[in-house]
gemmi code that builds the backbone of each chain (N, CA, C; Angstrom):
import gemmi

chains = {
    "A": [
        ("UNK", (-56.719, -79.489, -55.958), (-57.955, -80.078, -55.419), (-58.616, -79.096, -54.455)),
        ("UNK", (-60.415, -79.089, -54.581), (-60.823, -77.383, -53.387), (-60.711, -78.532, -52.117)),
        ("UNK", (-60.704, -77.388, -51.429), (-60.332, -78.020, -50.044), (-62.379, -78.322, -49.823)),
        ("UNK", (-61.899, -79.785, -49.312), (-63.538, -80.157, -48.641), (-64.062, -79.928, -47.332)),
        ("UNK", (-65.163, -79.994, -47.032), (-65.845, -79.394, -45.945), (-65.458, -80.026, -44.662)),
        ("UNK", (-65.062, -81.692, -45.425), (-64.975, -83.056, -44.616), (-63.526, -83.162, -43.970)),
        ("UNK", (-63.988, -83.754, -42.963), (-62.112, -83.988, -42.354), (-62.259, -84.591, -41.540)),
        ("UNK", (-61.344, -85.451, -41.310), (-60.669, -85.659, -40.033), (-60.496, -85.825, -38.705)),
        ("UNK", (-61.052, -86.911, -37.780), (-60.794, -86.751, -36.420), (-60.084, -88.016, -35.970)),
        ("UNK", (-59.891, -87.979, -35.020), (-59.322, -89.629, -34.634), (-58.597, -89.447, -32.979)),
        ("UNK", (-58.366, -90.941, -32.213), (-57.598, -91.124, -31.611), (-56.201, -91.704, -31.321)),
        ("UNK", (-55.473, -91.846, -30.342), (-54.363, -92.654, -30.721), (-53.814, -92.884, -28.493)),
        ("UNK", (-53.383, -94.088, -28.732), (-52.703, -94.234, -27.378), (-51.457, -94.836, -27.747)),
        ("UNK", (-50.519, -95.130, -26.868), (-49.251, -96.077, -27.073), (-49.392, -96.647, -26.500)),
        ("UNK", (-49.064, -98.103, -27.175), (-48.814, -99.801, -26.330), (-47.244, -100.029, -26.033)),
        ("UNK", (-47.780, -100.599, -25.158), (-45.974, -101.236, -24.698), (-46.136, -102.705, -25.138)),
        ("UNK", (-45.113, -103.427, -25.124), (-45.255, -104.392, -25.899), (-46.257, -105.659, -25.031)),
        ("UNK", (-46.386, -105.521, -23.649), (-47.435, -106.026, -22.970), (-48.759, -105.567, -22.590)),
        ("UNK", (-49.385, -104.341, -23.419), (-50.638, -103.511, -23.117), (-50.552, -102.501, -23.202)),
        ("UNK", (-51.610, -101.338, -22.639), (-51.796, -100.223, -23.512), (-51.156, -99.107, -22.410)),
        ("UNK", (-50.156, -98.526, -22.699), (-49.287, -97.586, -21.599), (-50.009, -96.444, -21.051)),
        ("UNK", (-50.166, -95.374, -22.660), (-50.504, -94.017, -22.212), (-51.265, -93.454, -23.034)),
        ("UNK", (-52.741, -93.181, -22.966), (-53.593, -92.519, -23.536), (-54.125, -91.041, -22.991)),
        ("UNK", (-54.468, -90.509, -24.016), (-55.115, -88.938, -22.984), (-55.748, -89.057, -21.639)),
        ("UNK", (-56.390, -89.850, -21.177), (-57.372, -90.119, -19.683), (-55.957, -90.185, -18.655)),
        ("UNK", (-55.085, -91.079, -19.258), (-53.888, -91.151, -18.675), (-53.099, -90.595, -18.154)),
        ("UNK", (-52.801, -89.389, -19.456), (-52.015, -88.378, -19.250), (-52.851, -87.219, -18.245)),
        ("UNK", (-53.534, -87.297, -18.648), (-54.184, -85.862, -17.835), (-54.107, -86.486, -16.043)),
        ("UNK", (-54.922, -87.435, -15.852), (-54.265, -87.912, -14.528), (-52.946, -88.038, -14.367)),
        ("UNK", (-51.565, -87.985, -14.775), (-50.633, -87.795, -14.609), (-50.064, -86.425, -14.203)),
        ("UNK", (-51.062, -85.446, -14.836), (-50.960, -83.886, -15.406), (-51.732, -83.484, -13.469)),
        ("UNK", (-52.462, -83.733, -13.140), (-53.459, -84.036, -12.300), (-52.173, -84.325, -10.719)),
        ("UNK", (-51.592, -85.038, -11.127), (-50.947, -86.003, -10.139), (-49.855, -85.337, -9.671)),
        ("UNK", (-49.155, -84.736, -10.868), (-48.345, -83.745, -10.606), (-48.413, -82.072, -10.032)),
        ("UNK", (-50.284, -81.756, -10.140), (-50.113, -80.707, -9.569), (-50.626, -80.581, -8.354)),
        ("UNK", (-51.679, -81.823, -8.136), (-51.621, -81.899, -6.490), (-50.351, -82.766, -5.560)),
        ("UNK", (-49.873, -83.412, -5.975), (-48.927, -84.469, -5.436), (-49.655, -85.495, -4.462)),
        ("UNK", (-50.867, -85.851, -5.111), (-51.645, -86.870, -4.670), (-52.441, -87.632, -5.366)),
        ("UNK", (-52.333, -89.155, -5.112), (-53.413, -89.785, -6.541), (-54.756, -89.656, -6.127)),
        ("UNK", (-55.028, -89.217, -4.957), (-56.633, -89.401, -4.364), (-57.042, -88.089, -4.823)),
        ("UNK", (-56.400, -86.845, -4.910), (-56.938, -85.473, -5.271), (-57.086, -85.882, -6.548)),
        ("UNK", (-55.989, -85.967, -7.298), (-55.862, -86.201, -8.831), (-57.543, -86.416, -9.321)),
        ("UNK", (-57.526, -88.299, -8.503), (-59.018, -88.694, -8.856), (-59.830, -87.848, -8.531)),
        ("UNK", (-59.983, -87.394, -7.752), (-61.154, -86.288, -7.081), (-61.703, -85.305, -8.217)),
        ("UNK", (-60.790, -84.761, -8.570), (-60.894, -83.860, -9.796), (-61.197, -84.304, -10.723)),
        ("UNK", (-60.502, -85.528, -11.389), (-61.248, -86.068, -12.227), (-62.777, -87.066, -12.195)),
        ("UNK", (-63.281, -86.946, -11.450), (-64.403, -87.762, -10.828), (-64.410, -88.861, -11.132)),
        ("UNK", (-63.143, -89.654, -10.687), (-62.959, -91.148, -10.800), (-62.494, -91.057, -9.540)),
        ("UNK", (-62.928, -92.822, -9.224), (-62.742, -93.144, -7.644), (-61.024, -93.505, -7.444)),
        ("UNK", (-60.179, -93.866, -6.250), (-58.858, -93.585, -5.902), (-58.617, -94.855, -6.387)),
        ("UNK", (-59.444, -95.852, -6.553), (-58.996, -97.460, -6.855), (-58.885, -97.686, -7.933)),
        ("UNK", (-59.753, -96.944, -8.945), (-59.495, -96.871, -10.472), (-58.182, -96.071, -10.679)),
        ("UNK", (-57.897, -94.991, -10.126), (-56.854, -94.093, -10.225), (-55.416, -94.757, -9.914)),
        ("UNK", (-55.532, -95.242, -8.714), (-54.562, -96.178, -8.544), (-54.170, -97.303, -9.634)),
        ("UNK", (-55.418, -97.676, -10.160), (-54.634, -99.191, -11.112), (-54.426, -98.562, -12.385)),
        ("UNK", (-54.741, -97.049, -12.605), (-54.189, -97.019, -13.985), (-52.816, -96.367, -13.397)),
        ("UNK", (-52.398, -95.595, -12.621), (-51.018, -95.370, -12.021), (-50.269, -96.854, -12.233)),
        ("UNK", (-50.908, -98.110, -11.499), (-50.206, -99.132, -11.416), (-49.838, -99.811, -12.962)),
        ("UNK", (-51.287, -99.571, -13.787), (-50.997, -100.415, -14.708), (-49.065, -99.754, -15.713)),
        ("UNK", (-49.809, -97.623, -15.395), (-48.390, -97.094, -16.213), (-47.120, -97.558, -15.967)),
        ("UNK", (-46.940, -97.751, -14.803), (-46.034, -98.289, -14.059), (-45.145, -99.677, -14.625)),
        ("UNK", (-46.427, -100.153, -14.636), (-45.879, -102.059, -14.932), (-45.387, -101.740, -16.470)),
        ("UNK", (-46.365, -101.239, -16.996), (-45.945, -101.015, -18.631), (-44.403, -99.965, -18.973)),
        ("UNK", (-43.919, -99.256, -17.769), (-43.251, -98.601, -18.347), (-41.746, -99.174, -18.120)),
        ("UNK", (-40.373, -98.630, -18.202), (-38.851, -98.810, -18.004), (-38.740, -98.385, -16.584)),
        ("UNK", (-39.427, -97.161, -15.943), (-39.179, -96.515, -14.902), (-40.699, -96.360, -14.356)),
        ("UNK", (-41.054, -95.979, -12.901), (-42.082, -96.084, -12.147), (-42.445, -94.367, -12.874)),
        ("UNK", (-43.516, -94.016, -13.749), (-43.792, -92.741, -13.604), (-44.032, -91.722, -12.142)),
        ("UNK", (-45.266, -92.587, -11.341), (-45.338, -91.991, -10.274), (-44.895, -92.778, -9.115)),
        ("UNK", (-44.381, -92.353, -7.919), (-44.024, -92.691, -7.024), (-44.832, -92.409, -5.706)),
        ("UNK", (-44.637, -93.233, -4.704), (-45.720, -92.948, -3.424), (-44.403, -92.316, -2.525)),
        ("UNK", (-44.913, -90.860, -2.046), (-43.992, -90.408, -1.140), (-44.266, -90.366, 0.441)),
        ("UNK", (-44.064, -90.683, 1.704), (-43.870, -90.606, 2.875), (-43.935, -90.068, 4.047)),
        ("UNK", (-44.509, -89.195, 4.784), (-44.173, -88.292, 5.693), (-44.448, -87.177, 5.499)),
        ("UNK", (-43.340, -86.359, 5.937), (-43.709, -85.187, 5.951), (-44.941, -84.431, 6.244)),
        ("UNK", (-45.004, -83.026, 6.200), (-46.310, -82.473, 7.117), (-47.615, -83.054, 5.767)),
        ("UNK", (-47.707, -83.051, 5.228), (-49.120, -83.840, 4.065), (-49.283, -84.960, 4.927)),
        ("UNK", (-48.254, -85.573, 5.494), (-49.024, -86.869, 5.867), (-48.478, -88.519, 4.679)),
        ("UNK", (-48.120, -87.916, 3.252), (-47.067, -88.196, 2.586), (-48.477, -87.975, 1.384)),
        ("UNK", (-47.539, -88.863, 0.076), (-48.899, -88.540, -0.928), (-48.020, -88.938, -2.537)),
        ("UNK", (-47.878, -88.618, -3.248), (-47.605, -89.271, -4.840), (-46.856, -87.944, -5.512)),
        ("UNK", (-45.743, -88.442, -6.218), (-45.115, -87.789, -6.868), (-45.100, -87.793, -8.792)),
        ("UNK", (-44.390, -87.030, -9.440), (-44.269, -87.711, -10.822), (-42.614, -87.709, -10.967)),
        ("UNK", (-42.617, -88.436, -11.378), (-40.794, -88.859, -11.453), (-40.798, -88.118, -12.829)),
        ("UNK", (-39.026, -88.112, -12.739), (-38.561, -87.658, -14.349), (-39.317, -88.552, -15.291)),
        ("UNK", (-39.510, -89.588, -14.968), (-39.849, -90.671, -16.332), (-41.247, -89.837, -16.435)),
        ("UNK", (-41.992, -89.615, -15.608), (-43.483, -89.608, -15.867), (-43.213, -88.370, -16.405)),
        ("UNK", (-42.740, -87.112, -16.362), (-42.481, -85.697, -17.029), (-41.818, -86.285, -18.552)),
        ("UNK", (-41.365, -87.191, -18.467), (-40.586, -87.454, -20.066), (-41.930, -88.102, -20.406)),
        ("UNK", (-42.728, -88.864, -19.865), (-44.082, -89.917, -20.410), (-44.883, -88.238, -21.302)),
        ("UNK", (-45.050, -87.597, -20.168), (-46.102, -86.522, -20.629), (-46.105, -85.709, -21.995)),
        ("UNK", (-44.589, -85.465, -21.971), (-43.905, -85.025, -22.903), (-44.098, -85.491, -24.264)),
        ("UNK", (-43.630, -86.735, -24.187), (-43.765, -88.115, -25.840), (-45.222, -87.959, -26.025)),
        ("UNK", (-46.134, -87.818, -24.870), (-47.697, -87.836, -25.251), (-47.980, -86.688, -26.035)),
        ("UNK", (-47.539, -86.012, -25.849), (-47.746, -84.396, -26.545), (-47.079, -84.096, -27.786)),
        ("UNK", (-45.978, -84.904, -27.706), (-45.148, -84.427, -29.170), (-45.949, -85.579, -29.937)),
        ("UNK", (-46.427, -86.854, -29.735), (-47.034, -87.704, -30.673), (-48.301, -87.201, -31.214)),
        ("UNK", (-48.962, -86.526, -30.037), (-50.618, -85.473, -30.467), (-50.084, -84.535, -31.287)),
        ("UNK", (-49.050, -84.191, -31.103), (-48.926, -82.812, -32.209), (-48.762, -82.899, -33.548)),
        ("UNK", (-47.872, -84.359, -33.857), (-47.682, -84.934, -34.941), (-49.295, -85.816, -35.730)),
        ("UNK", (-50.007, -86.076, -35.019), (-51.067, -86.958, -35.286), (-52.005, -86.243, -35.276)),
        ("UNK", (-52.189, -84.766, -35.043), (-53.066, -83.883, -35.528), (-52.514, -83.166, -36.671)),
        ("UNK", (-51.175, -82.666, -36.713), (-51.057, -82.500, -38.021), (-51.342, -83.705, -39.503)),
        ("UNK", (-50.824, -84.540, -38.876), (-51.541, -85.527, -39.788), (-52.870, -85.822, -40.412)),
        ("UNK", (-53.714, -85.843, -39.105), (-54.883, -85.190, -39.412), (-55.600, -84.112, -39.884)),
        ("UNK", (-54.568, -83.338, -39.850), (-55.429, -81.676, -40.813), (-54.592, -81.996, -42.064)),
        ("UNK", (-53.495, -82.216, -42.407), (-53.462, -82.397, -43.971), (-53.735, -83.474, -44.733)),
        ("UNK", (-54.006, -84.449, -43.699), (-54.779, -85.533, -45.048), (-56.377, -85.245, -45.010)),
        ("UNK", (-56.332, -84.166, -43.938), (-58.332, -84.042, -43.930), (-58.320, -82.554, -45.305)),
        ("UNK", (-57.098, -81.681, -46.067), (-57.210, -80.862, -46.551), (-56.887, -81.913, -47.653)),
        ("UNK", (-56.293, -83.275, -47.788), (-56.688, -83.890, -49.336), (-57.821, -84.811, -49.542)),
        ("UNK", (-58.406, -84.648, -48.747), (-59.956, -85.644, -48.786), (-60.744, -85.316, -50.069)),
        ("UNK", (-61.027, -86.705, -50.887), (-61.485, -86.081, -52.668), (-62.795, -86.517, -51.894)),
        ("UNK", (-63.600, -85.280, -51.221), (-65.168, -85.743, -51.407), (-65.889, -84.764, -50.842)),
    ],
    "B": [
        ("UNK", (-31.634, -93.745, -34.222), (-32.087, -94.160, -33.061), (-32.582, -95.663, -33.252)),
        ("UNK", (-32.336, -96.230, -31.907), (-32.799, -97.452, -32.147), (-34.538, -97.508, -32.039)),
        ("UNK", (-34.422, -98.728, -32.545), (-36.366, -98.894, -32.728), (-36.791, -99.514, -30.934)),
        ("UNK", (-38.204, -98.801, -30.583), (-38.805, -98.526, -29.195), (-39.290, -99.715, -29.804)),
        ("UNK", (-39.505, -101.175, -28.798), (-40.805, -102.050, -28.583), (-41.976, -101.149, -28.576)),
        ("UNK", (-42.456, -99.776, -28.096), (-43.955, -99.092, -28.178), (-44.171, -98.572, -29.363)),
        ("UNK", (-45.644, -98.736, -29.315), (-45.808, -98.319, -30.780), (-47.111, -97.929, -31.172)),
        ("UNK", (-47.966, -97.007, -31.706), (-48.704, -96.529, -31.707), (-50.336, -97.415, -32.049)),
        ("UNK", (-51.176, -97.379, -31.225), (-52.446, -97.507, -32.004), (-53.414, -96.096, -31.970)),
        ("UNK", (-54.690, -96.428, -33.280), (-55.325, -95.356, -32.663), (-57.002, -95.583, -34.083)),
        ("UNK", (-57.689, -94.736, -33.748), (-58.846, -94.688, -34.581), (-59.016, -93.575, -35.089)),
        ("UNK", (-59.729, -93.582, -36.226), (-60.283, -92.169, -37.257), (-61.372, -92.100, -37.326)),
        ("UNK", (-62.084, -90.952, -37.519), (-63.339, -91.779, -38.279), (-63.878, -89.955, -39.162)),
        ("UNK", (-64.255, -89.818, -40.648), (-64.531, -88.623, -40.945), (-65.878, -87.790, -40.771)),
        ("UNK", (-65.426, -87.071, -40.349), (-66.593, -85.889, -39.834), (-67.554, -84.890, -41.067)),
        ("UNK", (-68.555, -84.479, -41.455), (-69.347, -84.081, -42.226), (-69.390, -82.584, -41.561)),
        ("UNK", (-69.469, -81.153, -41.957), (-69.530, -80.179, -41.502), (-70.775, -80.278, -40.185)),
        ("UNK", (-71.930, -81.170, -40.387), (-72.451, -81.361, -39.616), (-72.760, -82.551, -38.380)),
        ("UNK", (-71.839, -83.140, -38.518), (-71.692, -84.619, -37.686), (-70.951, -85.363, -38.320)),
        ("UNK", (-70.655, -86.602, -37.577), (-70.402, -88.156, -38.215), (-70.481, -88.242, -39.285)),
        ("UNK", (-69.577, -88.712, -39.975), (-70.096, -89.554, -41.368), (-69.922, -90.587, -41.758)),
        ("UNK", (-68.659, -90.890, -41.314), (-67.963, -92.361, -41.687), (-67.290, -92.560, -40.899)),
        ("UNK", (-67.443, -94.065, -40.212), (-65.964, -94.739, -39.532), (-66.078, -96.028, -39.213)),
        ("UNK", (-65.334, -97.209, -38.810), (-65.138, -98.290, -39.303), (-66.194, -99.268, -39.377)),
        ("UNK", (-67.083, -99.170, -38.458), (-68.370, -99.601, -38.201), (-69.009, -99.192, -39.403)),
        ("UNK", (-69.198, -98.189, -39.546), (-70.609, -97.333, -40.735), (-69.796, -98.441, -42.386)),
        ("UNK", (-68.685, -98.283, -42.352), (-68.336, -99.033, -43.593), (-68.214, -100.299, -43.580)),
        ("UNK", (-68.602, -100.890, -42.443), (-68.447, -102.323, -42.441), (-69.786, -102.566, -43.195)),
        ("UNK", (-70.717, -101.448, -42.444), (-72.478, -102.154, -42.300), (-72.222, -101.720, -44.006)),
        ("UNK", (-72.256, -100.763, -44.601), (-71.936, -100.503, -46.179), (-71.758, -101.995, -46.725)),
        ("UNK", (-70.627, -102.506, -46.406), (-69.841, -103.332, -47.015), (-70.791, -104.822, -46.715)),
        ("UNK", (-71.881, -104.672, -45.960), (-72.780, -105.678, -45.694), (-73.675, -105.262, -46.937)),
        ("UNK", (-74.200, -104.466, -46.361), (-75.291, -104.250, -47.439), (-75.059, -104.414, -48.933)),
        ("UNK", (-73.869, -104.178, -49.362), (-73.597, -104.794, -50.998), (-73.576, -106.231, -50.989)),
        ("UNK", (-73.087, -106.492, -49.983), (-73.202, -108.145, -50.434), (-74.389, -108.644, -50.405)),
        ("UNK", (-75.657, -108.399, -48.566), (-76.935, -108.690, -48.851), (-77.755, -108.025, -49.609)),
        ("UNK", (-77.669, -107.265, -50.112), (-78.536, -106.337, -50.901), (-79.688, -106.172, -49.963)),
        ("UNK", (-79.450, -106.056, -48.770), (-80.777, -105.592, -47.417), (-80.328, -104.986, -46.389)),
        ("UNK", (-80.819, -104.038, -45.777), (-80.334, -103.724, -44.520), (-80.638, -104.591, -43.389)),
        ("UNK", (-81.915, -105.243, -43.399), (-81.678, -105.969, -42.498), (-80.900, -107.332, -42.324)),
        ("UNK", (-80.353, -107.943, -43.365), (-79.550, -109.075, -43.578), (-78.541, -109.083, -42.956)),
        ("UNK", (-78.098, -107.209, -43.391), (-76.852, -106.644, -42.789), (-76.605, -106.627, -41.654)),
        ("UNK", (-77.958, -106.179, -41.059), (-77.680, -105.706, -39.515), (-77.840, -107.174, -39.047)),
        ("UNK", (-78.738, -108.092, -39.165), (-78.835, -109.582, -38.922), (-77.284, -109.815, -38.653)),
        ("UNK", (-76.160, -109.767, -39.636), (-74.906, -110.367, -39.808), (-73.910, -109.847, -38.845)),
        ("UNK", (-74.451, -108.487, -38.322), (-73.638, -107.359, -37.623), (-74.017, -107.418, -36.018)),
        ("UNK", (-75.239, -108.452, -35.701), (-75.861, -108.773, -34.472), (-75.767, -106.995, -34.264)),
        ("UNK", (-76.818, -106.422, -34.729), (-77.254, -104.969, -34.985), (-78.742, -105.096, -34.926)),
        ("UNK", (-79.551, -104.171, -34.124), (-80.773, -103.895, -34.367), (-81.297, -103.625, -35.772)),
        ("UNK", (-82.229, -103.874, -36.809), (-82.698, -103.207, -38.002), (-82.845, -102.016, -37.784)),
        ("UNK", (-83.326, -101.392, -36.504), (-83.496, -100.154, -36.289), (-82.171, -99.256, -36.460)),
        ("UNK", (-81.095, -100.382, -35.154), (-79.471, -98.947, -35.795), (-78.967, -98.888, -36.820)),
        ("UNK", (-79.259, -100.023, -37.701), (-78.445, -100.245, -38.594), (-79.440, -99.234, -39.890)),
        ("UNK", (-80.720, -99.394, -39.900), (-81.356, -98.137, -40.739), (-80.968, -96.609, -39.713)),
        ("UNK", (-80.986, -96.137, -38.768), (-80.683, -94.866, -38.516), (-79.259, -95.086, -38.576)),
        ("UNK", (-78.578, -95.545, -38.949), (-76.944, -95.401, -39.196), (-76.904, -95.134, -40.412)),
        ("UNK", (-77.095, -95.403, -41.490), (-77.625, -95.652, -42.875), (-78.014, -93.841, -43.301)),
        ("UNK", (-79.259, -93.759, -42.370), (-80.011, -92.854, -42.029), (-79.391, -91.202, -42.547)),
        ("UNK", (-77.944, -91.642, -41.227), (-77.285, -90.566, -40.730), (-76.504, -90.285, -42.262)),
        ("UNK", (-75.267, -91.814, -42.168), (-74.842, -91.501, -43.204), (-75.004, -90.607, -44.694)),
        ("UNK", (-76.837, -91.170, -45.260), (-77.023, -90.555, -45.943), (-77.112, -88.774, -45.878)),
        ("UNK", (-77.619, -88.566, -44.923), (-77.797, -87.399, -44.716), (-76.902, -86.604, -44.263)),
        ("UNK", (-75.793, -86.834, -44.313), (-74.043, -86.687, -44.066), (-73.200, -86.351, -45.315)),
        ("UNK", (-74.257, -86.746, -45.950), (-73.218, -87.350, -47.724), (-73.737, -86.465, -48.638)),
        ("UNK", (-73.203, -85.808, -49.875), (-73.112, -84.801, -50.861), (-74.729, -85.828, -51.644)),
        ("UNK", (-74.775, -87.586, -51.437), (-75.285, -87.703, -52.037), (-75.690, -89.337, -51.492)),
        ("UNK", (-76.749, -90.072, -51.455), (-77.170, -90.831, -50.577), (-76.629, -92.139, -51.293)),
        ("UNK", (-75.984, -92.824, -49.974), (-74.908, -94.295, -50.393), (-75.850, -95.603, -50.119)),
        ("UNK", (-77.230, -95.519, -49.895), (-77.781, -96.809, -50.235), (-79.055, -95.965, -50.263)),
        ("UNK", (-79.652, -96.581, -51.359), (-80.790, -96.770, -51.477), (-81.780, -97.954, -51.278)),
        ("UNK", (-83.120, -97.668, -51.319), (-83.944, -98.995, -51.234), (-84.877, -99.268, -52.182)),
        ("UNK", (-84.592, -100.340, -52.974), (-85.474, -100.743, -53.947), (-86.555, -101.696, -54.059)),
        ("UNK", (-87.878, -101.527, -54.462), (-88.640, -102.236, -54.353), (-89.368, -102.950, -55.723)),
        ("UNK", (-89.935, -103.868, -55.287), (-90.416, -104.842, -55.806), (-89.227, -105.878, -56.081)),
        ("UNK", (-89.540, -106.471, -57.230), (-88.856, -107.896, -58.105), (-89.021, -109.191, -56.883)),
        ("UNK", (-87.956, -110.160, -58.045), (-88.595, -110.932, -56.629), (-88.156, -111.611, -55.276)),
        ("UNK", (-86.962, -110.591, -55.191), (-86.930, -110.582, -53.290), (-88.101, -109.536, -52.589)),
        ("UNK", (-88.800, -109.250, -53.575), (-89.766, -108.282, -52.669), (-89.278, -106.918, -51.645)),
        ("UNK", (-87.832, -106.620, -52.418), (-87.355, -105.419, -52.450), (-86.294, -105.337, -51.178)),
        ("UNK", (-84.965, -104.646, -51.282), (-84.059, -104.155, -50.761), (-83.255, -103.326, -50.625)),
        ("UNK", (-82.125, -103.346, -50.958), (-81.374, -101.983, -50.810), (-80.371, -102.164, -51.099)),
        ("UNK", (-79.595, -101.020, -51.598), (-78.459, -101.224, -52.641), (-77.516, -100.087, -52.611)),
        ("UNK", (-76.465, -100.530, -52.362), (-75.215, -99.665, -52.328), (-75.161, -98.636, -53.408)),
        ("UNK", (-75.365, -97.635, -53.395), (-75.153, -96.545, -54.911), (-73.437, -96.008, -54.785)),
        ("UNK", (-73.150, -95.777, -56.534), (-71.927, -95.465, -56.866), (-70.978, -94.106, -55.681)),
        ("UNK", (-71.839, -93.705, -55.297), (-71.524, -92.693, -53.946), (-71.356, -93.333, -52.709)),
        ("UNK", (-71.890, -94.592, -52.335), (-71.120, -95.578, -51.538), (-70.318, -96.261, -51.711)),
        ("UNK", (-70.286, -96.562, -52.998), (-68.991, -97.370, -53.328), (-67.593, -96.383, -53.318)),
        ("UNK", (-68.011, -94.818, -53.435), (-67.092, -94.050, -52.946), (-66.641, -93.981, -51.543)),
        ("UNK", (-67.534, -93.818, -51.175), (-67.430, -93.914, -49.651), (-66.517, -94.875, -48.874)),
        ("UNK", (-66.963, -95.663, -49.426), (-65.575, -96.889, -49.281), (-64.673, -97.101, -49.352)),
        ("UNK", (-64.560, -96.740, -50.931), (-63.201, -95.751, -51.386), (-61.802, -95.213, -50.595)),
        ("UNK", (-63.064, -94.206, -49.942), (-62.469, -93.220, -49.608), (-61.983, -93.566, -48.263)),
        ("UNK", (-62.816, -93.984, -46.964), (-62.372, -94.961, -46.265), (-61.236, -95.765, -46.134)),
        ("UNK", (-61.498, -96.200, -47.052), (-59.611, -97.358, -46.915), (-58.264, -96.546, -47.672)),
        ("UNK", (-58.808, -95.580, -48.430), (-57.745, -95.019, -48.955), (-56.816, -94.035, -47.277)),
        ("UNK", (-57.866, -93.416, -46.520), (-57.615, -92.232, -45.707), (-56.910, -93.789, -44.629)),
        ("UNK", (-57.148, -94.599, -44.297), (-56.946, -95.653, -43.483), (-55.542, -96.179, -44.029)),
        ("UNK", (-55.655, -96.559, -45.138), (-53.884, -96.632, -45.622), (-53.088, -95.629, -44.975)),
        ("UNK", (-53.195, -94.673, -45.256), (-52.808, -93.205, -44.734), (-52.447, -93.324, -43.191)),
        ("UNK", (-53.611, -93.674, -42.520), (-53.557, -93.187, -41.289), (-52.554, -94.387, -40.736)),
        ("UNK", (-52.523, -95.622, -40.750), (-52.028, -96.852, -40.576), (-50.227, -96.519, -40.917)),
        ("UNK", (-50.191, -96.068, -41.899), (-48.787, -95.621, -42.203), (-48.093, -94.770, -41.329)),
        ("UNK", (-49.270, -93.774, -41.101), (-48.314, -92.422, -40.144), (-48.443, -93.207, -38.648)),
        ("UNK", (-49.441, -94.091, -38.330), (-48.988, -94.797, -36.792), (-47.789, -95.470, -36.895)),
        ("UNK", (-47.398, -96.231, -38.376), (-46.420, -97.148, -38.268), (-45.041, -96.300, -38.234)),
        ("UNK", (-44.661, -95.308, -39.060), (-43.998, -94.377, -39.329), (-43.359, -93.988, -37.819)),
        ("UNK", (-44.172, -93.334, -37.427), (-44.276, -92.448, -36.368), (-44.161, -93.338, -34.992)),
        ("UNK", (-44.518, -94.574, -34.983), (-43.990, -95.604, -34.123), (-42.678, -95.782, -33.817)),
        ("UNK", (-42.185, -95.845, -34.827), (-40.724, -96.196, -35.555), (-39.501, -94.934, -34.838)),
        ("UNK", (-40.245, -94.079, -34.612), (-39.526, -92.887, -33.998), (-39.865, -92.180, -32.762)),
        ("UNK", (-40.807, -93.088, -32.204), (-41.125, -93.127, -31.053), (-39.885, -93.007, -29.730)),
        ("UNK", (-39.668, -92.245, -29.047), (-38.059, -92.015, -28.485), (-38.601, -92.261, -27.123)),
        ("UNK", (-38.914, -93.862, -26.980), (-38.953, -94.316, -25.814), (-38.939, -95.567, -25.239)),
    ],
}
model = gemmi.Model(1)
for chain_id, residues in chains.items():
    chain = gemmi.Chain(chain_id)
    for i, (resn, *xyz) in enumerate(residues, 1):
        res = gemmi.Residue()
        res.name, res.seqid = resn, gemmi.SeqId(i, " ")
        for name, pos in zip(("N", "CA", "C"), xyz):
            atom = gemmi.Atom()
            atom.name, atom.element = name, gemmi.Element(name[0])
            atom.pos, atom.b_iso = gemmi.Position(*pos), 0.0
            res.add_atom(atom)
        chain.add_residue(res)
    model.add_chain(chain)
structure = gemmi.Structure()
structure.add_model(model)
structure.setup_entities()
C-alpha cells in the first residue's frame, strides 16, 4: 500500500478509577515542580494561577496510591513542594505510554487507505 | 503482571498534509447529513450554527482527494445535499482507524504498570 500524505494525531490521559489522574498539562507541572521545588514558581512559569496549580497537585494526589508531590517546611526557602518517588515513577509511565501511543500513531497513520 | 484499575483514554482525529480533516465531530455532522439529506437539518440536530456546520463541510471538502458532500438542487425538497461515495469513505475510514485506536488504549491499559 503507497504510504499516504494523511495521518495521524491524537491525545491520551490516564484515569484512575475515580477521575482523570495524569495528562500532559499535568505532567509538565509536575516536570515544573520538580525543578523549582515550588508549586507557586511551577505555576508562574506556566502562566496558571497557584490555586489552579494547587488543585491539580491535589486532585493527582487524591487519584493516586502515593502523594506525588509533597509540601516541604523550613529551611532557608522558607519551605516549598517536593516530587516524591511516586511522582518521578508518575512522570515516567507518562512518557513510556506517549512513546507507545505515538508509535501507534505513526504506523497506523503509514496504513491509512486514503 | 497484575491488571492496574487505570486505564487509558484519549482522542484522534486525521490530519490532511494541509490541516484537519476528520475527527469525531466532522463524522458525526457526515453521518447527519446522509440521513437529512441537508446541511442544515444536520446542523439543526447538532444544535450547530448552518454557518459551522457548512464551513466544516467546507474544510472537510477541501481536505479530501475528493469532495464528501455535495449539494443538489431542485426536485421537490427544493434541494440539498448529499453524502458522495468519498464520504461514505470517509466514514469508513474513521471507524476503521477508531477500532484501531480503541484497541491499542485497551491493550496498552492492560499493561499499564501502575
Amino acid at each position: 500500500m503507497k504510504q499516504s500524505p494523511y495521518f495521524l494525531r491524537g491525545r491520551f490521559w490516564i484515569e484512575s478509577p475515580t477521575g482523570t489522574f495524569l495528562g500532559q498539562g499535568r505532567v509538565v507541572l509536575l516536570e515544573h515542580i520538580r525543578t523549582y521545588g515550588s508549586i507557586s514558581a511551577a505555576a508562574r512559569v506556566m502562566n496558571m494561577s497557584y490555586r489552579q496549580a494547587w488543585q491539580l497537585v491535589n486532585t493527582m494526589n487524591s487519584h493516586s496510591t502515593a502523594p506525588l508531590v509533597e509540601s516541604v517546611t523550613g529551611g532557608k526557602g522558607g519551605g516549598g513542594a517536593i516530587l516524591t518517588a511516586t511522582g518521578e515513577r508518575a512522570i515516567s509511565l507518562y512518557y513510556a505510554v506517549k512513546q507507545d501511543f505515538e508509535q501507534f500513531l505513526e504506523q497506523r497513520s503509514q496504513q491509512l487507505d486514503w
